[in-house]
VMD Tcl script that builds the backbone (N, CA, C; Angstrom):
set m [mol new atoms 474]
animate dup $m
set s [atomselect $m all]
$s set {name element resname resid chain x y z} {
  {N N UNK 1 A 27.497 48.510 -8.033}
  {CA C UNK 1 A 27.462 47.798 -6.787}
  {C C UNK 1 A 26.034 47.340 -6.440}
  {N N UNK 2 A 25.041 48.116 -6.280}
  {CA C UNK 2 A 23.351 48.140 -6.668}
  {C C UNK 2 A 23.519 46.659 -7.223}
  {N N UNK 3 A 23.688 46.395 -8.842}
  {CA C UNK 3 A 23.071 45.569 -9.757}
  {C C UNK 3 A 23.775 44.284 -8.842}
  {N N UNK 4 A 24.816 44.005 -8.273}
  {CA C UNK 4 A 25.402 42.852 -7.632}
  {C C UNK 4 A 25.099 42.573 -6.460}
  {N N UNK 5 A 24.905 43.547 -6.065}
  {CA C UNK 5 A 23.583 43.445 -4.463}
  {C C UNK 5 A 22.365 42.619 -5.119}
  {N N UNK 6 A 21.750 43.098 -5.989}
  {CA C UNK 6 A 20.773 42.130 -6.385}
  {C C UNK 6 A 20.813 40.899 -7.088}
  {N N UNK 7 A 21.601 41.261 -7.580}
  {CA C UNK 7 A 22.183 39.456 -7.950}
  {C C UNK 7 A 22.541 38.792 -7.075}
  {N N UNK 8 A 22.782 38.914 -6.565}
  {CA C UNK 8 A 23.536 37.923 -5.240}
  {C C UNK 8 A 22.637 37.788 -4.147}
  {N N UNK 9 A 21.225 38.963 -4.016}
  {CA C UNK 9 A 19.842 38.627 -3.311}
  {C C UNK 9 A 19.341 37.265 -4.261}
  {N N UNK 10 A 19.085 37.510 -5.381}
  {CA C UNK 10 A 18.359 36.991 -6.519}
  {C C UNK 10 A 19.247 35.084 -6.357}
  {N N UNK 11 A 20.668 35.498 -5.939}
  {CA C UNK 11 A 20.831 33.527 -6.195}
  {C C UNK 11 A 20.817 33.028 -4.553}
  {N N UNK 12 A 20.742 34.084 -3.757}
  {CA C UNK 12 A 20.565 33.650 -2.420}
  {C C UNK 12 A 19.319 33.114 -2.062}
  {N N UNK 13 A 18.515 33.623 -2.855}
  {CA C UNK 13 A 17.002 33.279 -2.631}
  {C C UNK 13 A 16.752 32.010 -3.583}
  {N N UNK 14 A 17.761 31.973 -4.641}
  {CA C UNK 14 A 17.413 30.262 -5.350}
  {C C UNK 14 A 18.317 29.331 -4.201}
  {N N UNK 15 A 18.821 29.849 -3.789}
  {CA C UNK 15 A 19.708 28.684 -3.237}
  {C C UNK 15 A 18.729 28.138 -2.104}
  {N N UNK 16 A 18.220 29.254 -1.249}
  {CA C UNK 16 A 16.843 29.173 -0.499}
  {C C UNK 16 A 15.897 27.818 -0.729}
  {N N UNK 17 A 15.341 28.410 -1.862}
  {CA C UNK 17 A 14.330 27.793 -2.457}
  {C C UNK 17 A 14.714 26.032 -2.733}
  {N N UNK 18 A 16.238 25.892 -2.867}
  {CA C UNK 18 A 16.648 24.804 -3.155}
  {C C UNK 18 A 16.711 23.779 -2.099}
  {N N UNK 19 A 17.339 24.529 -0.915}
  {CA C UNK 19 A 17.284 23.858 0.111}
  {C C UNK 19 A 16.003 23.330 1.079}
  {N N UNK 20 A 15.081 24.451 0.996}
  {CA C UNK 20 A 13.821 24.111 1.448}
  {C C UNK 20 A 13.138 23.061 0.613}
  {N N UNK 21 A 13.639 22.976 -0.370}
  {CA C UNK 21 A 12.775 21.315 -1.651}
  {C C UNK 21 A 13.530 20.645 -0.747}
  {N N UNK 22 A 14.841 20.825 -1.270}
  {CA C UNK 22 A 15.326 19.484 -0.563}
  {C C UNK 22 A 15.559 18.824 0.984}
  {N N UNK 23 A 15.233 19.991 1.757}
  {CA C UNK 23 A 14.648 19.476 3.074}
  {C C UNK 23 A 13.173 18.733 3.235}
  {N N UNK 24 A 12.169 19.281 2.330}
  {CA C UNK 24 A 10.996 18.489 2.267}
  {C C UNK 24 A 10.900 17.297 1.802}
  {N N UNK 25 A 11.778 17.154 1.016}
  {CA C UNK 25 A 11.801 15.799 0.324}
  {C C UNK 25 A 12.389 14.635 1.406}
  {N N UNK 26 A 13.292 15.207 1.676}
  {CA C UNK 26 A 14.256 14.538 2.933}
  {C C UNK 26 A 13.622 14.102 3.735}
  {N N UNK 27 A 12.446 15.101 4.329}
  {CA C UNK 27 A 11.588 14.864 5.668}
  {C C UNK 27 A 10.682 13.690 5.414}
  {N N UNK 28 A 10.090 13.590 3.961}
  {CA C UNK 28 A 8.966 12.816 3.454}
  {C C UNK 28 A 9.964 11.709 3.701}
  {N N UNK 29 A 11.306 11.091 2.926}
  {CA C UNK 29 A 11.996 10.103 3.093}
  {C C UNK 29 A 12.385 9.855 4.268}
  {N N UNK 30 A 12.578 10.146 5.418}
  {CA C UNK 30 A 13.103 9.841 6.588}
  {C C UNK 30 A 11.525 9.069 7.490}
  {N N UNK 31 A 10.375 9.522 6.959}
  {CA C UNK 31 A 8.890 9.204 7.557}
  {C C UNK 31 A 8.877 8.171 6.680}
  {N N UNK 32 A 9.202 7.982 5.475}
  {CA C UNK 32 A 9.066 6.367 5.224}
  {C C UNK 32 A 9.873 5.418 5.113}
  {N N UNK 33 A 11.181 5.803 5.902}
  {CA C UNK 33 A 12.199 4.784 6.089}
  {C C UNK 33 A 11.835 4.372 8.257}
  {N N UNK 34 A 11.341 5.995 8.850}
  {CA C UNK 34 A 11.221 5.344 10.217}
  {C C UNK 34 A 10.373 3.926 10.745}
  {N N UNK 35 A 11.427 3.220 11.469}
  {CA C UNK 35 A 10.586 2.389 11.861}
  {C C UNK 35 A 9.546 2.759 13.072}
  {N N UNK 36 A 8.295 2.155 12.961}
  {CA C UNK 36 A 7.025 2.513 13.993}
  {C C UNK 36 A 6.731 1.392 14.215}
  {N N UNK 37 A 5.965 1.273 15.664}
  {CA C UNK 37 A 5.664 0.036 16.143}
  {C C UNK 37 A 4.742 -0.228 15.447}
  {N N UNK 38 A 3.512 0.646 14.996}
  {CA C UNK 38 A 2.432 0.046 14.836}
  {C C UNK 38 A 2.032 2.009 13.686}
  {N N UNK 39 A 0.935 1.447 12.916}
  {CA C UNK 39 A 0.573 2.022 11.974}
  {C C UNK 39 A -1.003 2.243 12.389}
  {N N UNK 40 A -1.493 3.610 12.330}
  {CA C UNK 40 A -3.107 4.222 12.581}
  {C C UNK 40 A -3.592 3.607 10.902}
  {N N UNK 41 A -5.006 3.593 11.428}
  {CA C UNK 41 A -6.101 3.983 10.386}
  {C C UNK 41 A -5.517 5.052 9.315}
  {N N UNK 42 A -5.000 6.422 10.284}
  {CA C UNK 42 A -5.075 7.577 9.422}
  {C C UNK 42 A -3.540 7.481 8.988}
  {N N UNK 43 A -2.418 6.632 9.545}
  {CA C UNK 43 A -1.380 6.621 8.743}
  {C C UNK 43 A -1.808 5.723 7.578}
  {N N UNK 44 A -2.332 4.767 7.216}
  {CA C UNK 44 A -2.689 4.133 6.015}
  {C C UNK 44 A -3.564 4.927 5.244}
  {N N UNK 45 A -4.272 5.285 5.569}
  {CA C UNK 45 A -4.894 6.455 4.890}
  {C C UNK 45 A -4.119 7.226 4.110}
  {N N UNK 46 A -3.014 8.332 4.936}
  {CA C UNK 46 A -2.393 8.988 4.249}
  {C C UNK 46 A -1.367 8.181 3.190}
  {N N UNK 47 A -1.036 7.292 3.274}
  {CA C UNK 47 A 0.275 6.246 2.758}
  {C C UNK 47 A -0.575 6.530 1.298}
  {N N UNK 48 A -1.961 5.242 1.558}
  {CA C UNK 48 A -2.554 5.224 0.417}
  {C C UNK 48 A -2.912 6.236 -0.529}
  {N N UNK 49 A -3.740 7.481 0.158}
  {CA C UNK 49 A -3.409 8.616 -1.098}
  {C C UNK 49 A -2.453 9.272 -1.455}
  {N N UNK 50 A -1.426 8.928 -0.742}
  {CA C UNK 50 A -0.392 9.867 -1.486}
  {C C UNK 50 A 0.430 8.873 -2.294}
  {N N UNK 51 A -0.282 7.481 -2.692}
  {CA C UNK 51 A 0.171 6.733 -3.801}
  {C C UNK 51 A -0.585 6.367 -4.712}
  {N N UNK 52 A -1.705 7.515 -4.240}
  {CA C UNK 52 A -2.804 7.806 -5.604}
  {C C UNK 52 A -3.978 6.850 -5.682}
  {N N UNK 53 A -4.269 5.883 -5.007}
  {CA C UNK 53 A -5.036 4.649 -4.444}
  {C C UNK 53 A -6.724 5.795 -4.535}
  {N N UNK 54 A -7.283 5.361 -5.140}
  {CA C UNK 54 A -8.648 6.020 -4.836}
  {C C UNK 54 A -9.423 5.508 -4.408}
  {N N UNK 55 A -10.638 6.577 -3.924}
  {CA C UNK 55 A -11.731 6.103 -3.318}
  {C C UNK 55 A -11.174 5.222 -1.671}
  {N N UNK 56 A -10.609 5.881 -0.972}
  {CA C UNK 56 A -9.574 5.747 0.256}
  {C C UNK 56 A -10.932 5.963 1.296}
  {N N UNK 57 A -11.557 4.721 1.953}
  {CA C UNK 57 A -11.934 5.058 2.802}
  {C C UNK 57 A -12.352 4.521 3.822}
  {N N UNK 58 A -12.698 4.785 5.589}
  {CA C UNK 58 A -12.131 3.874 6.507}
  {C C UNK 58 A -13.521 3.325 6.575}
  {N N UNK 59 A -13.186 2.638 6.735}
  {CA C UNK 59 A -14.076 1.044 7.030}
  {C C UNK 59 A -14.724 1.219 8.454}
  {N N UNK 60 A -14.326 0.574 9.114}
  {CA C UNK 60 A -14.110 1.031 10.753}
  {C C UNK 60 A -12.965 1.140 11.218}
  {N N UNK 61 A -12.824 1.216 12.983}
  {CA C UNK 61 A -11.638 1.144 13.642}
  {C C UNK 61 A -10.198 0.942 12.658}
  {N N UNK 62 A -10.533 -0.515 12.285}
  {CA C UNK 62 A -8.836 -1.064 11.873}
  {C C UNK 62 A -9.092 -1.817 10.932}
  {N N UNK 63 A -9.799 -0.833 9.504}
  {CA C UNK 63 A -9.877 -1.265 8.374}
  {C C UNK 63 A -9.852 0.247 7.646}
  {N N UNK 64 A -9.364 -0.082 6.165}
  {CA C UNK 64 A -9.242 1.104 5.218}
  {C C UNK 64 A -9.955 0.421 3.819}
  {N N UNK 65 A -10.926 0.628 2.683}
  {CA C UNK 65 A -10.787 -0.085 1.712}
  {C C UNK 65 A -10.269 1.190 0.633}
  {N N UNK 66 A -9.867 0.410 -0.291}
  {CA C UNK 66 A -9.407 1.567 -1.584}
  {C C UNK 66 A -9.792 0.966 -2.748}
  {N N UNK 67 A -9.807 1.496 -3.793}
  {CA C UNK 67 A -10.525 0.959 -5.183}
  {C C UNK 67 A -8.910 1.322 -6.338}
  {N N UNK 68 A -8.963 0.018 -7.418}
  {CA C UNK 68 A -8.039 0.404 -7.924}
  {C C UNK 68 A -8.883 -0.553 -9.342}
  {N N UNK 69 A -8.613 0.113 -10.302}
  {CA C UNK 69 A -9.392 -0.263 -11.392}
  {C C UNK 69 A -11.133 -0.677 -10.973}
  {N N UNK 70 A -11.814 -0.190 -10.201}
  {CA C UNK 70 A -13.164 -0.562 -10.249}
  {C C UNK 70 A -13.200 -1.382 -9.022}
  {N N UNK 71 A -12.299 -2.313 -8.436}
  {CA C UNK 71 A -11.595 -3.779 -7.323}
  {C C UNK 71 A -11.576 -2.786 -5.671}
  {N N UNK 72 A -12.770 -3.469 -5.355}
  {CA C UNK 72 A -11.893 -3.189 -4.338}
  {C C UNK 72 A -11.339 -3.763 -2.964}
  {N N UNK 73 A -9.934 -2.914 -2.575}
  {CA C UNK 73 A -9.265 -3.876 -1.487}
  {C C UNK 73 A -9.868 -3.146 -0.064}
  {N N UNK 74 A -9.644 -4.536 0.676}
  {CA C UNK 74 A -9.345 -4.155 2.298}
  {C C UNK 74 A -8.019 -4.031 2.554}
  {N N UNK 75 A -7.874 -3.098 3.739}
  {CA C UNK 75 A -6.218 -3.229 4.382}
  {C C UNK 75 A -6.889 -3.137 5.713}
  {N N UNK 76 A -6.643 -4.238 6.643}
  {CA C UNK 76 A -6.751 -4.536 8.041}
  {C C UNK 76 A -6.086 -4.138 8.965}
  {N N UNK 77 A -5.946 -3.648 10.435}
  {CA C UNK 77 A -4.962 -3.474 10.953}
  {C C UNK 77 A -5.335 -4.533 12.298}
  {N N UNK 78 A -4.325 -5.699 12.641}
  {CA C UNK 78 A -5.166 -6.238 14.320}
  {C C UNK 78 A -4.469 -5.968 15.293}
  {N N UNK 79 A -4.705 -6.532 16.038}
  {CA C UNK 79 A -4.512 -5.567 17.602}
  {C C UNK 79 A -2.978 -6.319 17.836}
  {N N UNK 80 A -2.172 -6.930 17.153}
  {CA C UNK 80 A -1.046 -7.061 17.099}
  {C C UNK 80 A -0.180 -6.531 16.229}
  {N N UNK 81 A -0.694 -5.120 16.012}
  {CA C UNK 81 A -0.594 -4.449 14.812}
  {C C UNK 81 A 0.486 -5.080 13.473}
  {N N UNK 82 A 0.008 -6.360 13.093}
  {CA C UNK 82 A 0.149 -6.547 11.836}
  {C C UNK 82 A -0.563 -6.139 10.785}
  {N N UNK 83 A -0.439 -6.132 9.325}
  {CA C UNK 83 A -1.058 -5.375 8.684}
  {C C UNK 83 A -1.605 -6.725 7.646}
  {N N UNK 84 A -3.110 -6.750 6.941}
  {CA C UNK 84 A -3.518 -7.644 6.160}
  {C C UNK 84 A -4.138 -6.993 5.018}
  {N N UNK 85 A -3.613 -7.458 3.541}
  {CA C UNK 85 A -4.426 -6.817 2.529}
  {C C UNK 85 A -5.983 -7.714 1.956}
  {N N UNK 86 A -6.619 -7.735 1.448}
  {CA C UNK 86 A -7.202 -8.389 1.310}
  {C C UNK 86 A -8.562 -8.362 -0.132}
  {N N UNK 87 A -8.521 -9.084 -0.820}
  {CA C UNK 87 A -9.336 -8.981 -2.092}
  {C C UNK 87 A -10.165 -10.142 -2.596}
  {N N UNK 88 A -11.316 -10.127 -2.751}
  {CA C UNK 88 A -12.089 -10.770 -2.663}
  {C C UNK 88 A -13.231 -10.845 -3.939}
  {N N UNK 89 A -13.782 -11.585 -4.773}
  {CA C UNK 89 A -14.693 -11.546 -5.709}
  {C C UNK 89 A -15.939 -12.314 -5.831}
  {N N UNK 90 A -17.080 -12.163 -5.867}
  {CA C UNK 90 A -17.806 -13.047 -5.766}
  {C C UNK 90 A -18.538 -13.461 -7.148}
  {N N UNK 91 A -19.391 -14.508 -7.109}
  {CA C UNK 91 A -20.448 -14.759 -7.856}
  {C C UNK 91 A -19.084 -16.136 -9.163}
  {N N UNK 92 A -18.193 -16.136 -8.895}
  {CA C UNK 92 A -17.452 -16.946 -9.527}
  {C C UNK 92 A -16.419 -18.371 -9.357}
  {N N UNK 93 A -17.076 -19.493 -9.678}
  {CA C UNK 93 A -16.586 -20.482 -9.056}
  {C C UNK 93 A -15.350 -21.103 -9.738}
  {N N UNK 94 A -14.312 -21.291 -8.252}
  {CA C UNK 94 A -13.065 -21.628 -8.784}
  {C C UNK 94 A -12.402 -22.877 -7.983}
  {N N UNK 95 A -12.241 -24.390 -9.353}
  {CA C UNK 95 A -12.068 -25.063 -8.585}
  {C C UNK 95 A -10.690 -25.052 -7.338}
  {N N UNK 96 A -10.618 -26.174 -6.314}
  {CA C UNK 96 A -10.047 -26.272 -4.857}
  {C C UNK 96 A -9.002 -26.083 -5.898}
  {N N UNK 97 A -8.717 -27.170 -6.823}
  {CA C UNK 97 A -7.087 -27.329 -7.476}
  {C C UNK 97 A -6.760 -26.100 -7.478}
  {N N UNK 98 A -7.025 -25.400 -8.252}
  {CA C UNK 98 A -6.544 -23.954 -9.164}
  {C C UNK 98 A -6.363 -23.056 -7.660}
  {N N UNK 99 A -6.694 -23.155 -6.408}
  {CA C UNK 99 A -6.936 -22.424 -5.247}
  {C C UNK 99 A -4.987 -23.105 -4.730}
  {N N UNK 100 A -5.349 -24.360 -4.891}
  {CA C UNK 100 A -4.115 -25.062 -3.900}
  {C C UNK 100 A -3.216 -24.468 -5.048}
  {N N UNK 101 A -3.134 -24.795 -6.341}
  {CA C UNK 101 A -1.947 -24.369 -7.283}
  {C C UNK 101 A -1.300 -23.352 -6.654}
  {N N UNK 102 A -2.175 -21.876 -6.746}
  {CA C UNK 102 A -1.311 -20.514 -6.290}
  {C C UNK 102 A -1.142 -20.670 -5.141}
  {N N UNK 103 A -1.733 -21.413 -3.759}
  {CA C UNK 103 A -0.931 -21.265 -2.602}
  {C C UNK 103 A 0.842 -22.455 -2.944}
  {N N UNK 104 A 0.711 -23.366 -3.653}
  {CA C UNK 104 A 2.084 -23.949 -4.009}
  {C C UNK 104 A 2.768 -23.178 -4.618}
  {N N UNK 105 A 2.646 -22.105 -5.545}
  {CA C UNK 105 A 3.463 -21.694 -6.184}
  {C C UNK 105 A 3.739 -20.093 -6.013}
  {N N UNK 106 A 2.832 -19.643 -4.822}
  {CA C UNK 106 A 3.427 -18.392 -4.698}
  {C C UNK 106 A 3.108 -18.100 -3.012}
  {N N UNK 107 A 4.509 -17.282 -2.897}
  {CA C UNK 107 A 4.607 -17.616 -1.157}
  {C C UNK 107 A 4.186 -16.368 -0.863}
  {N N UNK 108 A 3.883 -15.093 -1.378}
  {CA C UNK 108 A 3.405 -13.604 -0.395}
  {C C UNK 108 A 2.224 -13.427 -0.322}
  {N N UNK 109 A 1.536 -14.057 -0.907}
  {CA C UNK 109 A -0.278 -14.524 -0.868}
  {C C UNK 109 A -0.499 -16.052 -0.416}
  {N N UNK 110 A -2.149 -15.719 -0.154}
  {CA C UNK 110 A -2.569 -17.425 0.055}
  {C C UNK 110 A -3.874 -17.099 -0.790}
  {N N UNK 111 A -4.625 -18.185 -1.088}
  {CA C UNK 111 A -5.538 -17.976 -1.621}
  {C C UNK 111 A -6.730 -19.051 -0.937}
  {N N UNK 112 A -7.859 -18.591 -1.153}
  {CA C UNK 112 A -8.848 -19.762 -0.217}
  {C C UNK 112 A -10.215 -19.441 -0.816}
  {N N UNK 113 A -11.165 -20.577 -0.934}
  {CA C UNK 113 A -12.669 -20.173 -1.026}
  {C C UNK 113 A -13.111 -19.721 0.248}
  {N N UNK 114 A -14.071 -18.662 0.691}
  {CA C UNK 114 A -14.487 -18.504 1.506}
  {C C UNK 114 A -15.929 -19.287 2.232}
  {N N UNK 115 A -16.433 -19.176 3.169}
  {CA C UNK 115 A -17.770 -19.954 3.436}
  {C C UNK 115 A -19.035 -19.436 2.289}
  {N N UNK 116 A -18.709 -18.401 1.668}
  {CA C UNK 116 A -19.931 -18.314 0.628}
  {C C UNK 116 A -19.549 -19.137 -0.627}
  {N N UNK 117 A -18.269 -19.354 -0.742}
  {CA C UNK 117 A -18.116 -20.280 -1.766}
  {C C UNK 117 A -17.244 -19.172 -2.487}
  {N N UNK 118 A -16.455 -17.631 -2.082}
  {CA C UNK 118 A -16.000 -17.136 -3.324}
  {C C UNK 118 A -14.297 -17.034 -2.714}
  {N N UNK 119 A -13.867 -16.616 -4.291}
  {CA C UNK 119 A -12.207 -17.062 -4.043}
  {C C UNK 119 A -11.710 -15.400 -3.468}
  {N N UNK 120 A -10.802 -15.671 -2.312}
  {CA C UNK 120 A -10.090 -14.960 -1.645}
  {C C UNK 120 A -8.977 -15.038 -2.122}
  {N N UNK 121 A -7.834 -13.708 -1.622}
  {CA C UNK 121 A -6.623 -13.608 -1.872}
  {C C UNK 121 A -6.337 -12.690 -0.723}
  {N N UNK 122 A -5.528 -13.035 0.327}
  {CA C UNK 122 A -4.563 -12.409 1.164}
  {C C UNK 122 A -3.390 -12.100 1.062}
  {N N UNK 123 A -2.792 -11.385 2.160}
  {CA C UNK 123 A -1.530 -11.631 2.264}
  {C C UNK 123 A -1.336 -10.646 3.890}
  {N N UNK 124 A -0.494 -10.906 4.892}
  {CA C UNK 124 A -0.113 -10.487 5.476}
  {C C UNK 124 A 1.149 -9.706 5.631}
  {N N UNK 125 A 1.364 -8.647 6.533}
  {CA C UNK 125 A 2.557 -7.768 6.669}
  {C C UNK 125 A 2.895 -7.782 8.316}
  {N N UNK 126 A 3.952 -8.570 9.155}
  {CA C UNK 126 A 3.858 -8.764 10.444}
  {C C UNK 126 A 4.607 -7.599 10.625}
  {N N UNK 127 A 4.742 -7.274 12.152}
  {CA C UNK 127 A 4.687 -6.225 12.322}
  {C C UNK 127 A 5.744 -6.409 13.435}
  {N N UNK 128 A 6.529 -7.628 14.079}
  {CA C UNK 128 A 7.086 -7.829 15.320}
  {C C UNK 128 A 8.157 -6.854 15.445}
  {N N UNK 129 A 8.722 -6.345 14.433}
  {CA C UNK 129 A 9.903 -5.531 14.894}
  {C C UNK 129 A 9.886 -3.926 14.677}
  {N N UNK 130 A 8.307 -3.782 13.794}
  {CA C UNK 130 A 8.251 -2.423 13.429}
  {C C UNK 130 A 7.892 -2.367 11.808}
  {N N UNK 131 A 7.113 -1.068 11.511}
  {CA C UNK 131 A 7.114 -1.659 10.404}
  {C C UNK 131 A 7.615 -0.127 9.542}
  {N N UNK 132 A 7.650 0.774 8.299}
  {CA C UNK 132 A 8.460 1.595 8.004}
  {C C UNK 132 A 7.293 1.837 6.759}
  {N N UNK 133 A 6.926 3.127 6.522}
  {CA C UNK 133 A 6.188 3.499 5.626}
  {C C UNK 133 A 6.334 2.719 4.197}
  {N N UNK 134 A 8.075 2.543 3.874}
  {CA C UNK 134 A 8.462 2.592 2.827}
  {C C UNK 134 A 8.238 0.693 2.435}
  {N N UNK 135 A 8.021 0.441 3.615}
  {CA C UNK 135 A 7.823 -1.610 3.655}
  {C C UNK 135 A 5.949 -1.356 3.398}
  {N N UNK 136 A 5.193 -0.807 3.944}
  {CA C UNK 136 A 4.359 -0.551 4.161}
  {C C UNK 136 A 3.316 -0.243 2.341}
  {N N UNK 137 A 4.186 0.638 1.814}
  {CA C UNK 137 A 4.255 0.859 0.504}
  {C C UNK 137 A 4.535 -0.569 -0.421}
  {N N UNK 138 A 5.545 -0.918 -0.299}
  {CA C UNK 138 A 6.027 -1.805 -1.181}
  {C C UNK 138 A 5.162 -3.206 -0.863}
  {N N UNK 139 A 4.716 -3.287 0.378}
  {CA C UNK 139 A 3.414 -4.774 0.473}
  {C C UNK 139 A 2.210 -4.173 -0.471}
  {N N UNK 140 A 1.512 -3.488 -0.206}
  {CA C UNK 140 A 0.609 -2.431 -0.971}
  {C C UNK 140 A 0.861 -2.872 -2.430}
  {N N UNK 141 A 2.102 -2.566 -3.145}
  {CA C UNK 141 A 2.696 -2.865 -4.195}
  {C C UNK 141 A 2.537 -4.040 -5.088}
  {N N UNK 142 A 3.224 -4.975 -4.148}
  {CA C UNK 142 A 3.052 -6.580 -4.319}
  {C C UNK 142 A 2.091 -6.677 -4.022}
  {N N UNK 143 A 0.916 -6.886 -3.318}
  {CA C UNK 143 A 0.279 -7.198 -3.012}
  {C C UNK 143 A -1.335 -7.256 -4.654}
  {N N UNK 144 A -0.872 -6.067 -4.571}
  {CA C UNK 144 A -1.856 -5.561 -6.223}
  {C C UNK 144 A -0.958 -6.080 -7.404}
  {N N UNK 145 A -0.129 -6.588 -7.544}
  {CA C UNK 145 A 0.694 -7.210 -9.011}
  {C C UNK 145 A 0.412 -8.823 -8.215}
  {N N UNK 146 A 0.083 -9.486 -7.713}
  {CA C UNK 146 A -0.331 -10.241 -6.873}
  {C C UNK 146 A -1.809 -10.250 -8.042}
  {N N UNK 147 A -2.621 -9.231 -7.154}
  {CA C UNK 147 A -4.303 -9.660 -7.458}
  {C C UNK 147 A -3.989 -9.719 -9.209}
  {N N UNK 148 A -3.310 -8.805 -9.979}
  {CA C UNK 148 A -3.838 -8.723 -11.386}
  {C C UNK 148 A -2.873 -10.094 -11.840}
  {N N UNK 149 A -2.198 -10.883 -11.448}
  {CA C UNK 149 A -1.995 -12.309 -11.594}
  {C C UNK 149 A -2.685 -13.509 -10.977}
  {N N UNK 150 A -3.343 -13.187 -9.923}
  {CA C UNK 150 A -4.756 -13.955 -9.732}
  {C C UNK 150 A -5.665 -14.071 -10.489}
  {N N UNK 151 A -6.154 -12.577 -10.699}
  {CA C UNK 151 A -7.704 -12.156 -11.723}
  {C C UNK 151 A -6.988 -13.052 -12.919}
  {N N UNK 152 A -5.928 -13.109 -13.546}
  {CA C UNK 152 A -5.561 -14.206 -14.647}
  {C C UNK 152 A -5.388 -15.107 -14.651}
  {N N UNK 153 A -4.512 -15.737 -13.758}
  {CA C UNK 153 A -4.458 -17.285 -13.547}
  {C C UNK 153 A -5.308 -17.816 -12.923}
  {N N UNK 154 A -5.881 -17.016 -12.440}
  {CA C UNK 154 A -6.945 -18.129 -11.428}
  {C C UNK 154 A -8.223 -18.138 -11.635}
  {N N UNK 155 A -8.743 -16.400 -12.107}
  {CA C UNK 155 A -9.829 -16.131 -12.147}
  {C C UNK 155 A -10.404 -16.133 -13.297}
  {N N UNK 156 A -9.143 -16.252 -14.939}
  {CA C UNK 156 A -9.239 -16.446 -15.901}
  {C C UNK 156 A -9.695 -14.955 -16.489}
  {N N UNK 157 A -9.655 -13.561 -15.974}
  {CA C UNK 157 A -9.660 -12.765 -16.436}
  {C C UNK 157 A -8.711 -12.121 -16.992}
  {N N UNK 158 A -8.810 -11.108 -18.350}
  {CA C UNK 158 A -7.702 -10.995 -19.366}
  {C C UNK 158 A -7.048 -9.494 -18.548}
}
mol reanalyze $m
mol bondsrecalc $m
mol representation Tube
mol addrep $m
């Protein structure tokens, strides 16, 4: 009777263990499906390292930059809490055409020379109805398969 008392401690406590994973996991998924009006500094912060984004760090107020291969991005936040990514390179000139091409042919970025003369790449994330960790993630996403098809088509890097 002993040895089945402990067996039956022994799968009560896996079953334990099972449910507490899978409540954590749950909790993490329910925080990036909620919709929020508006997103902190330190919620992008956390978003970004816990999708492994390095070198995570705040800018000021309502900026974050992060480094991803050596590159690094801005993520903006403005007081209409929309969200803006933003990547930028200098010292390399790219004609207007090749600038207008990718704004014709791709709609989740724009691309522009800036007043120093270097090529930009945006993109915005509006925010009017709320925005959800897991949308929040996936601009982040696109947004970087975005730049490493810029740095090639546009910027002519391999």
């Amino acid at each position: 009777m002993a040895i089945l008392q402990k067996q039956f401690a022994v799968f009560l406590a896996v079953v334990m263990i099972i449910v507490a994973g899978a409540t954590a996991a749950e909790a993490q998924k329910s925080r990036d499906e909620r919709i929020q009006a508006k997103f902190t500094q330190s919620d992008l912060v956390r978003i970004l390292k816990s999708e492994g984004y390095g070198s995570v760090e705040r800018l000021n107020d309502d900026a974050v930059t992060f480094k991803i291969d050596g590159k690094i991005y801005g993520l903006f936040i403005f007081k209409d809490n929309d969200l803006q990514l933003h990547y930028g390179t200098a010292g390399i000139e790219v004609p207007l055409s090749k600038m207008n091409g990718w704004n014709k042919d791709f709609r989740h970025s724009r691309a522009y020379i800036d007043k120093e003369g270097d090529p930009i790449l945006e993109a915005d994330l509006l925010a009017d109805e709320g925005l959800s960790g897991a949308m929040v993630k996936n601009f982040i996403s696109v947004f970087i398969i975005s730049v490493a098809r810029f740095r090639k088509d546009i910027l002519g890097e391999r």
